[in-house]
PyMOL Python script that loads the backbone (N, CA, C, O; Angstrom):
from pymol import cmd

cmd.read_pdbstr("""\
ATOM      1  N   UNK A   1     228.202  43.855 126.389  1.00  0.00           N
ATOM      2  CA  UNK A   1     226.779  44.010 126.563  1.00  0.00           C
ATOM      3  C   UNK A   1     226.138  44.552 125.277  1.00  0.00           C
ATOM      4  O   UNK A   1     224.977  44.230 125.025  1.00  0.00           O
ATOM      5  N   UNK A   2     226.905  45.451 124.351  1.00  0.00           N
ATOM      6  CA  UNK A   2     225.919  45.985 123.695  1.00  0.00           C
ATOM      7  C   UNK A   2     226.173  44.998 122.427  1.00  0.00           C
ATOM      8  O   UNK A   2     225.121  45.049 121.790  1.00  0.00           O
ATOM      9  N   UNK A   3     226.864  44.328 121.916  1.00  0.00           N
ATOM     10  CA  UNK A   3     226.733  42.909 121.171  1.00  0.00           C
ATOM     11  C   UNK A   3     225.884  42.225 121.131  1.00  0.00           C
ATOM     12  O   UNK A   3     225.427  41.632 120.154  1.00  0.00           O
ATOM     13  N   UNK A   4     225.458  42.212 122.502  1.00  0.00           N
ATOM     14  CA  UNK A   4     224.356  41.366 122.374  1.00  0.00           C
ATOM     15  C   UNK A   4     222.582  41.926 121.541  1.00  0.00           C
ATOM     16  O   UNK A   4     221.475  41.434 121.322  1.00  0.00           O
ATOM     17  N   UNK A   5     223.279  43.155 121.351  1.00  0.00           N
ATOM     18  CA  UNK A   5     221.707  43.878 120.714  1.00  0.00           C
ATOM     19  C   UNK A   5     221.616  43.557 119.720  1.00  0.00           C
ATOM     20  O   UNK A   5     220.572  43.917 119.177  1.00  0.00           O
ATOM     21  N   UNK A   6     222.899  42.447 118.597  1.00  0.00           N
ATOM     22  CA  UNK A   6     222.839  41.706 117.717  1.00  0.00           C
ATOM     23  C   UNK A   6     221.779  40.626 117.569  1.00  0.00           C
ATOM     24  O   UNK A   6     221.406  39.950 116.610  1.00  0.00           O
ATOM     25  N   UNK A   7     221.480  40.683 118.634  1.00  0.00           N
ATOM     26  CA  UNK A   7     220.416  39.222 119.360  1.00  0.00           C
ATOM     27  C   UNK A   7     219.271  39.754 119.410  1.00  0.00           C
ATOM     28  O   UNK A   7     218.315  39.864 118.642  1.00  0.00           O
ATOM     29  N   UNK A   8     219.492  40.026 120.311  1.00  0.00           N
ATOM     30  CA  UNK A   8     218.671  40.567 121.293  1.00  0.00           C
ATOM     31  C   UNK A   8     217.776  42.155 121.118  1.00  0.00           C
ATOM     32  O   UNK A   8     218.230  42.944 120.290  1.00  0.00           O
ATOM     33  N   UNK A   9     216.459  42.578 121.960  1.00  0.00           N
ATOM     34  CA  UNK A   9     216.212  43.763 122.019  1.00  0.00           C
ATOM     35  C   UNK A   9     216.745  44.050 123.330  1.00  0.00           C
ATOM     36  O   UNK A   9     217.086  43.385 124.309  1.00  0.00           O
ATOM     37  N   UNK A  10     216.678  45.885 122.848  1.00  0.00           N
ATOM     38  CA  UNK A  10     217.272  46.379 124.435  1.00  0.00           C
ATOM     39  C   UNK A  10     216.692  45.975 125.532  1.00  0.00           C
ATOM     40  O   UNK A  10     217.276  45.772 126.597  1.00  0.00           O
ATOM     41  N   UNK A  11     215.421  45.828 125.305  1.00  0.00           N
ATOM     42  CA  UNK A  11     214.693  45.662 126.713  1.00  0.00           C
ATOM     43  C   UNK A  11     214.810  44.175 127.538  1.00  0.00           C
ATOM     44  O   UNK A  11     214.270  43.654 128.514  1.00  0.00           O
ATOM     45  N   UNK A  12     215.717  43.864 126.666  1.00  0.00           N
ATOM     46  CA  UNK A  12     215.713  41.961 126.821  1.00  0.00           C
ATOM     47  C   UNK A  12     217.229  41.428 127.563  1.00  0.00           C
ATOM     48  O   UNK A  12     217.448  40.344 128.103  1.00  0.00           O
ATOM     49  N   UNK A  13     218.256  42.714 127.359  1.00  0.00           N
ATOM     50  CA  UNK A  13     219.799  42.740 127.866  1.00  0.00           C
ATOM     51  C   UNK A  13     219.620  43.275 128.963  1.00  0.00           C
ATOM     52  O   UNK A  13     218.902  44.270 129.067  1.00  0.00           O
ATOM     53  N   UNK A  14     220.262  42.700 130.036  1.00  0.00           N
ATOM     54  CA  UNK A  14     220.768  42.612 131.382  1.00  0.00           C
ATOM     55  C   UNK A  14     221.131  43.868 131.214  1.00  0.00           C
ATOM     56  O   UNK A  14     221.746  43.941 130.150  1.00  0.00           O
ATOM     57  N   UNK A  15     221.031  45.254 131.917  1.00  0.00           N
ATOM     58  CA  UNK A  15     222.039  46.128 132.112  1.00  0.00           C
ATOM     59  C   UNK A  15     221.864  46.923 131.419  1.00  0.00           C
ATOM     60  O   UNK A  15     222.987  47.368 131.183  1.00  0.00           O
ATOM     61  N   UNK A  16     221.178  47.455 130.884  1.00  0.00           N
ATOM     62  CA  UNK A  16     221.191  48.228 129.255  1.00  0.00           C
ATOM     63  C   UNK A  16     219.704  49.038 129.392  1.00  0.00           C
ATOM     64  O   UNK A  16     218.568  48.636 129.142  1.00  0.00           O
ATOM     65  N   UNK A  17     219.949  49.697 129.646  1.00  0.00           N
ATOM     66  CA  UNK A  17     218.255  50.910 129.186  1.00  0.00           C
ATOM     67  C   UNK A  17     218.404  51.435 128.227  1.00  0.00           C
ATOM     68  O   UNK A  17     219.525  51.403 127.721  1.00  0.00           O
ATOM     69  N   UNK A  18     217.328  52.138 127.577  1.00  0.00           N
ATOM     70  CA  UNK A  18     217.294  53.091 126.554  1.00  0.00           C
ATOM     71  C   UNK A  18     218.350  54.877 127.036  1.00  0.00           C
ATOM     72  O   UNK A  18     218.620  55.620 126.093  1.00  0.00           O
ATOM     73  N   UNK A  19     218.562  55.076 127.731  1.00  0.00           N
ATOM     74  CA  UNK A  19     219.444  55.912 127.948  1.00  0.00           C
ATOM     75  C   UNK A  19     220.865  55.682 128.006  1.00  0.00           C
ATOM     76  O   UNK A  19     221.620  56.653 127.969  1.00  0.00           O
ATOM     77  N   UNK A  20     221.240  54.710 128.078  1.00  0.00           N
ATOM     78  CA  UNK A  20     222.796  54.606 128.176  1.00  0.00           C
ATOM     79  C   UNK A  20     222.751  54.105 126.657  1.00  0.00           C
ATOM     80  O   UNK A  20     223.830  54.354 126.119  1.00  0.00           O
ATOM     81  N   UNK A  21     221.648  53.340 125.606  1.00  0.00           N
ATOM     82  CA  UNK A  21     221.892  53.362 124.269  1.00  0.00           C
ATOM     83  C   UNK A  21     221.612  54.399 123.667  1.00  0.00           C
ATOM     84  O   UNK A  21     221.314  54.165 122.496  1.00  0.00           O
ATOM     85  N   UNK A  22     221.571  55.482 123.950  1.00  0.00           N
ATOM     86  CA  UNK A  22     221.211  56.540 123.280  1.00  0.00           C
ATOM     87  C   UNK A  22     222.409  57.529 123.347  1.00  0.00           C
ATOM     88  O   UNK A  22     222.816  58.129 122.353  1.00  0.00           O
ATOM     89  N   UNK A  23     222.981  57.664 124.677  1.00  0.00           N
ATOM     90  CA  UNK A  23     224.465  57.735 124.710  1.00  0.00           C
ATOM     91  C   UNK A  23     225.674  57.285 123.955  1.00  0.00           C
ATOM     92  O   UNK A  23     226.668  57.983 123.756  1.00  0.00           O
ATOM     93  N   UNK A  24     225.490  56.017 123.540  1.00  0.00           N
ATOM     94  CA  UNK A  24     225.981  54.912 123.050  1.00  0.00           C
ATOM     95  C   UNK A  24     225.811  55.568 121.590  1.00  0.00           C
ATOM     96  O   UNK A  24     226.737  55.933 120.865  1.00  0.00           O
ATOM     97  N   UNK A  25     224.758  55.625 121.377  1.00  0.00           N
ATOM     98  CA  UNK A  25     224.404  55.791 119.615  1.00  0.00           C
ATOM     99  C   UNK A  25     224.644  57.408 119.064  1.00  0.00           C
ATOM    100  O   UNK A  25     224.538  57.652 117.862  1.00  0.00           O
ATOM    101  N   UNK A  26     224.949  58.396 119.975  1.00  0.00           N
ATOM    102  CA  UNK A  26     225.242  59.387 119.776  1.00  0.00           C
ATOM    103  C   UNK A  26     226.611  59.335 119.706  1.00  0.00           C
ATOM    104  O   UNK A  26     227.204  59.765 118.717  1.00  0.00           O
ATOM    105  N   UNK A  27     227.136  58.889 120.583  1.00  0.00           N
ATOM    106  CA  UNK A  27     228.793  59.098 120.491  1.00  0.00           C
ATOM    107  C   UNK A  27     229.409  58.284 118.872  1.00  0.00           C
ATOM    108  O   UNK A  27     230.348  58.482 118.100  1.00  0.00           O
ATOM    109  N   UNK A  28     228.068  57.158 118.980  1.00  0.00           N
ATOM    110  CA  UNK A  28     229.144  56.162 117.647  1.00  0.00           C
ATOM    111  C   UNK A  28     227.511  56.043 116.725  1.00  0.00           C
ATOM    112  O   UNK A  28     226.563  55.402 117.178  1.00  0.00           O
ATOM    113  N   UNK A  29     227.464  56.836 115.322  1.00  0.00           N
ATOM    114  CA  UNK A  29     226.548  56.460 114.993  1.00  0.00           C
ATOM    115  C   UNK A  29     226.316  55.777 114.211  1.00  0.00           C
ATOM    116  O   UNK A  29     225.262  55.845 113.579  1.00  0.00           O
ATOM    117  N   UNK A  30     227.504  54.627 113.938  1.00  0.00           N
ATOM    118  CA  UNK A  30     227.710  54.267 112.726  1.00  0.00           C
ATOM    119  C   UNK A  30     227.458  52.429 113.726  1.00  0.00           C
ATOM    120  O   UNK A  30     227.639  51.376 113.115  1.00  0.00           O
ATOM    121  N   UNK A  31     227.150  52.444 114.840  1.00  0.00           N
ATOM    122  CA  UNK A  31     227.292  51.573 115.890  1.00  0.00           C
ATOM    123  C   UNK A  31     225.304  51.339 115.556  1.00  0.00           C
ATOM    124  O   UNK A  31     224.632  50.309 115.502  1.00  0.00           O
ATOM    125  N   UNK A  32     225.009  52.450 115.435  1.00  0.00           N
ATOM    126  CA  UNK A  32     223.681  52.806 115.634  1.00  0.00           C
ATOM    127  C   UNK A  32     222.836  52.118 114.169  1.00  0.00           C
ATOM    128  O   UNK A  32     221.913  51.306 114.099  1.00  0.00           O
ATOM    129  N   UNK A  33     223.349  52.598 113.463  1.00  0.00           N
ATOM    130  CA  UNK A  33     223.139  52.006 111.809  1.00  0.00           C
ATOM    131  C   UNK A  33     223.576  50.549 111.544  1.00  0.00           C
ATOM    132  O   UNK A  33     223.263  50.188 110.410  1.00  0.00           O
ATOM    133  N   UNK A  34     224.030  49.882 112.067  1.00  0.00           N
ATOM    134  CA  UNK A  34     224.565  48.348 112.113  1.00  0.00           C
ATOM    135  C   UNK A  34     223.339  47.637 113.289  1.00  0.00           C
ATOM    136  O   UNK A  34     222.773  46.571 113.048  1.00  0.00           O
ATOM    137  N   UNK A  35     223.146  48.260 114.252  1.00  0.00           N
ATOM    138  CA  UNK A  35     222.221  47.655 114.877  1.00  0.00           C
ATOM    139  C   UNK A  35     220.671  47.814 114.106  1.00  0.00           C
ATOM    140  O   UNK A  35     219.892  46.863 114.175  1.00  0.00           O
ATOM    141  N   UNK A  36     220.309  48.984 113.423  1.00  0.00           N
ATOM    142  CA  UNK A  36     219.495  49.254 112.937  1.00  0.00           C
ATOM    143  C   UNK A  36     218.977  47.933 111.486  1.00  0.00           C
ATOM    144  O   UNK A  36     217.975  47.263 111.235  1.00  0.00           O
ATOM    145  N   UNK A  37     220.269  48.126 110.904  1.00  0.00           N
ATOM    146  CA  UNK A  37     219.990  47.345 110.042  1.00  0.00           C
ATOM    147  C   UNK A  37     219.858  45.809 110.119  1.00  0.00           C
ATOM    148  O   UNK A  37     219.326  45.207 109.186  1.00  0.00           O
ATOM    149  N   UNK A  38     220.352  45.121 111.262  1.00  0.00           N
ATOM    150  CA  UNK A  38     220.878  43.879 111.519  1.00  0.00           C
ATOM    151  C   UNK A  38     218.870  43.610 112.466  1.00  0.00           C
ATOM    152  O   UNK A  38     218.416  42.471 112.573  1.00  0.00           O
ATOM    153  N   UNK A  39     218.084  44.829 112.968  1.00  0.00           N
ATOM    154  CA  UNK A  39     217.004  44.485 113.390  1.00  0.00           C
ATOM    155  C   UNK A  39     215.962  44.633 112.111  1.00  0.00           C
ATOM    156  O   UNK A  39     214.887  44.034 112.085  1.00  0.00           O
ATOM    157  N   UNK A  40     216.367  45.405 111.180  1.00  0.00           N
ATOM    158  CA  UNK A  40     215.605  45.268 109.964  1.00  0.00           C
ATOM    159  C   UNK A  40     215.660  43.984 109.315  1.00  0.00           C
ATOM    160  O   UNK A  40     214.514  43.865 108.883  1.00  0.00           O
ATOM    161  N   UNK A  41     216.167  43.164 109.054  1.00  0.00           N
ATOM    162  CA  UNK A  41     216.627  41.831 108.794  1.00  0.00           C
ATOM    163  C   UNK A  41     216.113  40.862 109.260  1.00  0.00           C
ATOM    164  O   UNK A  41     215.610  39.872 108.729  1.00  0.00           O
ATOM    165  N   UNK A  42     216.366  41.437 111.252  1.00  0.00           N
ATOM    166  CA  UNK A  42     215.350  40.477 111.885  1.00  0.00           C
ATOM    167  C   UNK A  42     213.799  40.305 111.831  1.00  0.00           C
ATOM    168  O   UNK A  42     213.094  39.361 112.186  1.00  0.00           O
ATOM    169  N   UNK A  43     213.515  41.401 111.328  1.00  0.00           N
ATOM    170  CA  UNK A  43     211.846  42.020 111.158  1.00  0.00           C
ATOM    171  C   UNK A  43     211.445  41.078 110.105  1.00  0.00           C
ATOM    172  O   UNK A  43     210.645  40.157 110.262  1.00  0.00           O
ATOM    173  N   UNK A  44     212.268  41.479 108.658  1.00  0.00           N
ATOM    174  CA  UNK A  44     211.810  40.967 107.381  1.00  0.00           C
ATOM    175  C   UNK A  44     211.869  39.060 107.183  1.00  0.00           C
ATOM    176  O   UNK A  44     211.205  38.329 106.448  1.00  0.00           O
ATOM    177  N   UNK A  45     212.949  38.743 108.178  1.00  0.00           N
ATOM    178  CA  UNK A  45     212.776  37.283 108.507  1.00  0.00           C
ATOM    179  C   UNK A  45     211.261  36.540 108.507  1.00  0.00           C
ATOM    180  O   UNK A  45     210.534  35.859 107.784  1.00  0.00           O
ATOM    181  N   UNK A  46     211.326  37.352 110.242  1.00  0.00           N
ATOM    182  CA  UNK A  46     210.032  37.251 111.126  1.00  0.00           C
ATOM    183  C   UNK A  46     208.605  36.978 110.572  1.00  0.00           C
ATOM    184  O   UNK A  46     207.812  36.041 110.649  1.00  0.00           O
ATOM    185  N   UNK A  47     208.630  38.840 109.670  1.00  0.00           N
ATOM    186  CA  UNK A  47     207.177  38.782 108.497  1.00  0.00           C
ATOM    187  C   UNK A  47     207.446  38.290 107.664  1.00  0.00           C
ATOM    188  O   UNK A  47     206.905  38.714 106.643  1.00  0.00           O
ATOM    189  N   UNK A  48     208.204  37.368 107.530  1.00  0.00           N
ATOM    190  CA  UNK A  48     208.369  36.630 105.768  1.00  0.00           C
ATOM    191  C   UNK A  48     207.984  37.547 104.840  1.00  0.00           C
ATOM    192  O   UNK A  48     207.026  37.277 104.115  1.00  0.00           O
ATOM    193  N   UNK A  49     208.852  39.117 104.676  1.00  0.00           N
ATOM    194  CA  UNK A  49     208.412  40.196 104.234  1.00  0.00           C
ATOM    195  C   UNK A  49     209.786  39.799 102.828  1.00  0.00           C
ATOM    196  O   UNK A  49     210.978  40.104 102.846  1.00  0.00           O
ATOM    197  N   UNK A  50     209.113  39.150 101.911  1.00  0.00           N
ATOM    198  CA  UNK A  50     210.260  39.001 100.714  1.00  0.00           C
ATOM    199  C   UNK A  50     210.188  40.070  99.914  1.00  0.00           C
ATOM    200  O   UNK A  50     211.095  40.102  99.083  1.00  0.00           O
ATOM    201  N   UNK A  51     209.433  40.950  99.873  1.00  0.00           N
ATOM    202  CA  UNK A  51     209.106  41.509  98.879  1.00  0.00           C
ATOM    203  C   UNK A  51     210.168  42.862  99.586  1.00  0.00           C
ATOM    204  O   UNK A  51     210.400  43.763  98.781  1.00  0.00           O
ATOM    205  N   UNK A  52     210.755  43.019 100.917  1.00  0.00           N
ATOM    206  CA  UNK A  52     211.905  43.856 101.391  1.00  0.00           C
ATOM    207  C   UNK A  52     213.069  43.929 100.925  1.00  0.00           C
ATOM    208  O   UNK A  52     213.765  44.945 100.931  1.00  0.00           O
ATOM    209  N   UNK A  53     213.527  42.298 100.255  1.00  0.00           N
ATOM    210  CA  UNK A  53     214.868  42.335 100.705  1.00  0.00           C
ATOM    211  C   UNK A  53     215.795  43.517  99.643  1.00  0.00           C
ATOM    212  O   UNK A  53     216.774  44.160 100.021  1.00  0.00           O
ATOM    213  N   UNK A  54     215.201  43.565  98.321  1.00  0.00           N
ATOM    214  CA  UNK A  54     216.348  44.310  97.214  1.00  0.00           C
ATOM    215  C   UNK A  54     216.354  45.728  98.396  1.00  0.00           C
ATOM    216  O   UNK A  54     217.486  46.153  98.624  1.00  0.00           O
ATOM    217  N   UNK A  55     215.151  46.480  99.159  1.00  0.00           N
ATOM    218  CA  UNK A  55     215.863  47.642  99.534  1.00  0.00           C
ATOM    219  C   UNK A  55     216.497  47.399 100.168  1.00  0.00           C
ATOM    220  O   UNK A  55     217.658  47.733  99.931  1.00  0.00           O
ATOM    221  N   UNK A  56     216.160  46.538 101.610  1.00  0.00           N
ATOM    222  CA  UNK A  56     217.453  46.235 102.399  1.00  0.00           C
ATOM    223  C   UNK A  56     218.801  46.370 101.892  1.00  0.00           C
ATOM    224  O   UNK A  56     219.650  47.174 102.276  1.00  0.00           O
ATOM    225  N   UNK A  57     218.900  45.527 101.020  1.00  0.00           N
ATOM    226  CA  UNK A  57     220.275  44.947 100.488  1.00  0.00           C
ATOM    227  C   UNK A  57     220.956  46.231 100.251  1.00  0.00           C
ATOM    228  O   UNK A  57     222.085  46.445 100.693  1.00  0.00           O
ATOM    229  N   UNK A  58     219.961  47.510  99.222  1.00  0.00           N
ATOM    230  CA  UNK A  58     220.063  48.375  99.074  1.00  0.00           C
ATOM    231  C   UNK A  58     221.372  49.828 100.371  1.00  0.00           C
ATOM    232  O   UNK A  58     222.416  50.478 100.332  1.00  0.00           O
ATOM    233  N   UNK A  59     220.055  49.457 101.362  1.00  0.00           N
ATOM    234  CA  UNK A  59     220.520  50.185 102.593  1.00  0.00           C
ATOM    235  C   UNK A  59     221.505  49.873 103.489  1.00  0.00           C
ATOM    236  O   UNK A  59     222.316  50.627 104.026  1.00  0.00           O
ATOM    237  N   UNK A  60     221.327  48.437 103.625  1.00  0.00           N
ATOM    238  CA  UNK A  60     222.737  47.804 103.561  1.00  0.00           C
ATOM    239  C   UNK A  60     224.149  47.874 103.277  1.00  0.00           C
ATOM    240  O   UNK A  60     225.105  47.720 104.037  1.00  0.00           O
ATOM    241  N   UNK A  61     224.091  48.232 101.583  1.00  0.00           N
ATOM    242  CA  UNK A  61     225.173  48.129 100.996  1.00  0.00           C
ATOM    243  C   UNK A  61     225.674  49.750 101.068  1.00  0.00           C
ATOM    244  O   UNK A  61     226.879  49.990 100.999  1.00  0.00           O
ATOM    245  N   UNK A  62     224.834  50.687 101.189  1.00  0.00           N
ATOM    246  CA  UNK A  62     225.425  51.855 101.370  1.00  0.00           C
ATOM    247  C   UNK A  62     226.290  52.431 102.938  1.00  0.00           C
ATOM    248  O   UNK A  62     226.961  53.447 103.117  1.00  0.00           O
ATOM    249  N   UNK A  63     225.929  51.301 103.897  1.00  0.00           N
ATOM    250  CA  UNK A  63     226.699  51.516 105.133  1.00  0.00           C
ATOM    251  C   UNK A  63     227.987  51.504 105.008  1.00  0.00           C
ATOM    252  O   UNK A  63     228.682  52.211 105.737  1.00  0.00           O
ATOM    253  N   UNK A  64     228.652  50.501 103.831  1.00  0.00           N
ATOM    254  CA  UNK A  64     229.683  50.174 103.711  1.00  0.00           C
ATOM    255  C   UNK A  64     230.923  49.550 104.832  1.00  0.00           C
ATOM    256  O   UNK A  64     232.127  49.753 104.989  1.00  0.00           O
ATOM    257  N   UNK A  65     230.186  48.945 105.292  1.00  0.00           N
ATOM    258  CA  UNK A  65     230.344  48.230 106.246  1.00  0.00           C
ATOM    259  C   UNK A  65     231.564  46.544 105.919  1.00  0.00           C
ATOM    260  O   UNK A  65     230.767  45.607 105.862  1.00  0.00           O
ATOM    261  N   UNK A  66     232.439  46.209 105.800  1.00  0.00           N
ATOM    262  CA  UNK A  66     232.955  45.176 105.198  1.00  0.00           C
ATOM    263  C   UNK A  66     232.815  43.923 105.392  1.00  0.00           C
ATOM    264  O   UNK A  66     233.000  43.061 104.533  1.00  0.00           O
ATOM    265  N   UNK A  67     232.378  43.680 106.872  1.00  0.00           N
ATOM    266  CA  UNK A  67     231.785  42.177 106.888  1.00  0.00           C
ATOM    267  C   UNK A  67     230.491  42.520 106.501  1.00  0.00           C
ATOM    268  O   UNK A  67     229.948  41.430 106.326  1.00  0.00           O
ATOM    269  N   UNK A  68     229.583  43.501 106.236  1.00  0.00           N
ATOM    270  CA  UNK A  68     228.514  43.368 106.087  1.00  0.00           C
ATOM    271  C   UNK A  68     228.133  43.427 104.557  1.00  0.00           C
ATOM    272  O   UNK A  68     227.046  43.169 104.039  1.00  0.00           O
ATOM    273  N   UNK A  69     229.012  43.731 104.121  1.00  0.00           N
ATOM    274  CA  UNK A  69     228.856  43.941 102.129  1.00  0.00           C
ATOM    275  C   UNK A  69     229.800  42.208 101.818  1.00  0.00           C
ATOM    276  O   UNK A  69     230.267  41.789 100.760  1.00  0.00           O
ATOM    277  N   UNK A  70     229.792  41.622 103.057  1.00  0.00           N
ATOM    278  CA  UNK A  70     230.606  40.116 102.915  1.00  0.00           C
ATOM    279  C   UNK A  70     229.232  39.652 102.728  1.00  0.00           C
ATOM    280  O   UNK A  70     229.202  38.989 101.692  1.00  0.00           O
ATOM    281  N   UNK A  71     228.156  39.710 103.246  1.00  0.00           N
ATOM    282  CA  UNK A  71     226.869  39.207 104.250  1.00  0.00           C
ATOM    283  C   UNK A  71     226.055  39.448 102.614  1.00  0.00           C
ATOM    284  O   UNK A  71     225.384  38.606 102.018  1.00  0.00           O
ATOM    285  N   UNK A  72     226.290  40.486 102.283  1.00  0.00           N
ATOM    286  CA  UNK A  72     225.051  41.007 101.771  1.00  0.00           C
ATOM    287  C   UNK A  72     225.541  40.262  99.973  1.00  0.00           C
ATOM    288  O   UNK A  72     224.629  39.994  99.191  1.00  0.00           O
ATOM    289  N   UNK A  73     227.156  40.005  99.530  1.00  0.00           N
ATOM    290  CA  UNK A  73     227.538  39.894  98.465  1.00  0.00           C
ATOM    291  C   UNK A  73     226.679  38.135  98.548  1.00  0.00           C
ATOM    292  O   UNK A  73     226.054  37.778  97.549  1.00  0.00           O
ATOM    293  N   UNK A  74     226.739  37.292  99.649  1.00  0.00           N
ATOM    294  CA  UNK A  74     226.559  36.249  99.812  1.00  0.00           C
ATOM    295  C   UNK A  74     224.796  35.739  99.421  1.00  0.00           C
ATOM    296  O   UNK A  74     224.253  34.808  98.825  1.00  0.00           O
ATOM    297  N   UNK A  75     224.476  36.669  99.980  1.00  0.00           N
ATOM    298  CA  UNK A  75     223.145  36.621  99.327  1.00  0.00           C
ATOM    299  C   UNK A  75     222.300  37.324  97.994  1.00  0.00           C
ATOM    300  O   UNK A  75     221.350  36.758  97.453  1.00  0.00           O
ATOM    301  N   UNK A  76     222.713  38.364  97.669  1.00  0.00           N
ATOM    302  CA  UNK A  76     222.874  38.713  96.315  1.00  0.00           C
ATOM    303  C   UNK A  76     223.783  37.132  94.682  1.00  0.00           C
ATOM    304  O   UNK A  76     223.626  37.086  93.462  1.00  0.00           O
ATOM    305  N   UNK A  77     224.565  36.268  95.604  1.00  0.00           N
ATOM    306  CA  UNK A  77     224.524  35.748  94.732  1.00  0.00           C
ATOM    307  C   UNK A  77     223.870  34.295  94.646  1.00  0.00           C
ATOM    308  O   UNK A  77     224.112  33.290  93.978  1.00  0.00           O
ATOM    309  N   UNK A  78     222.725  34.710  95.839  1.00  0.00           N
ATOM    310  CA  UNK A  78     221.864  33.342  95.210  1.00  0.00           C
ATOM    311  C   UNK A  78     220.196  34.158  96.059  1.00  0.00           C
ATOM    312  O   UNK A  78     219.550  33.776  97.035  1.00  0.00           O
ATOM    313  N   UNK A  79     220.060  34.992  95.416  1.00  0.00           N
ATOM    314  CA  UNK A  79     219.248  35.662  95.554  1.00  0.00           C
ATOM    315  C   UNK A  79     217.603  34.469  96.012  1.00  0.00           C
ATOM    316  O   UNK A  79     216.961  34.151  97.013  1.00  0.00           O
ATOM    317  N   UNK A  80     217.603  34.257  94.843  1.00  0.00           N
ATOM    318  CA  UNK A  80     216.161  33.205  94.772  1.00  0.00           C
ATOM    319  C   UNK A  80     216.077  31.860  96.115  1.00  0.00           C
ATOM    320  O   UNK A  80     215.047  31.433  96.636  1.00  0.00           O
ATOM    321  N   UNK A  81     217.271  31.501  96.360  1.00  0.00           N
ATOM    322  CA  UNK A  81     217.459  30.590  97.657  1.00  0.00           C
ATOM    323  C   UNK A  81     217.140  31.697  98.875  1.00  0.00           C
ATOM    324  O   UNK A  81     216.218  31.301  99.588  1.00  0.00           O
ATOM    325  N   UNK A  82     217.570  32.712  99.190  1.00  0.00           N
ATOM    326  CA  UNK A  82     217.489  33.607  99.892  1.00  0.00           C
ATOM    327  C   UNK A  82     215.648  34.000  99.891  1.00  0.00           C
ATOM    328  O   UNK A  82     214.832  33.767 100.783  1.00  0.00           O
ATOM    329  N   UNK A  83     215.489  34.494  98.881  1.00  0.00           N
ATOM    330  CA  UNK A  83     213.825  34.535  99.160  1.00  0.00           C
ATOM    331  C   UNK A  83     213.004  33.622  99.346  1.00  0.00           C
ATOM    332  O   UNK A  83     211.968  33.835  99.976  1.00  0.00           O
ATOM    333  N   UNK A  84     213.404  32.044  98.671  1.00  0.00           N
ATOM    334  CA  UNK A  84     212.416  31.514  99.032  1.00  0.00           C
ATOM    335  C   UNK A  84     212.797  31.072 100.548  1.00  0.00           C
ATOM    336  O   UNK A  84     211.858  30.356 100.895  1.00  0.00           O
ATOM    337  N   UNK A  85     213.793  31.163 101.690  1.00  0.00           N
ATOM    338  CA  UNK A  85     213.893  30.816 102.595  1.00  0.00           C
ATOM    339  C   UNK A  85     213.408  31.967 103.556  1.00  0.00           C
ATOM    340  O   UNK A  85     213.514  31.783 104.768  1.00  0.00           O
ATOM    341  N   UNK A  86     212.830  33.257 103.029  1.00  0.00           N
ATOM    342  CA  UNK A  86     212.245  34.456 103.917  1.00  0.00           C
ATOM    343  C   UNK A  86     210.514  33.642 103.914  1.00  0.00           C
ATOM    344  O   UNK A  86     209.724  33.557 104.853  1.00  0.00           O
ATOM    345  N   UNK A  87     210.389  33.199 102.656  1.00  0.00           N
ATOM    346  CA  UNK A  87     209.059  32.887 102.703  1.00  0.00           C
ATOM    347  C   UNK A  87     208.611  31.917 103.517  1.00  0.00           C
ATOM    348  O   UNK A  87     207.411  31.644 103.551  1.00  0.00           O
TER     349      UNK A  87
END
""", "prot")
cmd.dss("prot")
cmd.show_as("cartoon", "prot")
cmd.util.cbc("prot")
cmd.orient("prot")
């Protein structure tokens, strides 16, 4: 269930309130920062907000996260394809 907040907002998953994710994000907060960032992404998509992505990438890369510094090396090396497809 909570995978799906990869997708999805909380309010949109079967089963899931804001209290049992808050539970959730206290016990693991590093669970909390991956969802965080993966909805920042979805945001800057959305607003065709290009002028975001170097901090993202930024905030991103300090999670240190390993599929996610996979994610982030991938677009850092074609940076300009990457923005013009936010736009």
């Amino acid at each position: 269930m909570l995978i799906k907040l990869l997708f999805k907002q909380v309010g949109k998953v079967k089963g899931l309130d804001s209290d049992c994710l808050d539970r959730v994000n206290s016990q693991f907060p590093r669970y909390k920062d991956l969802i965080d960032i993966v909805n920042e992404f979805r945001k800057m998509l959305l607003d065709k907000n290009v002028g975001m992505i170097e901090q993202w990438v930024h905030r991103a890369s300090g999670l240190n996260i390993r599929e996610l510094t996979s994610f982030i090396n991938g677009i850092t090396r074609d940076i300009t394809a990457v923005k013009n497809a936010i736009k």
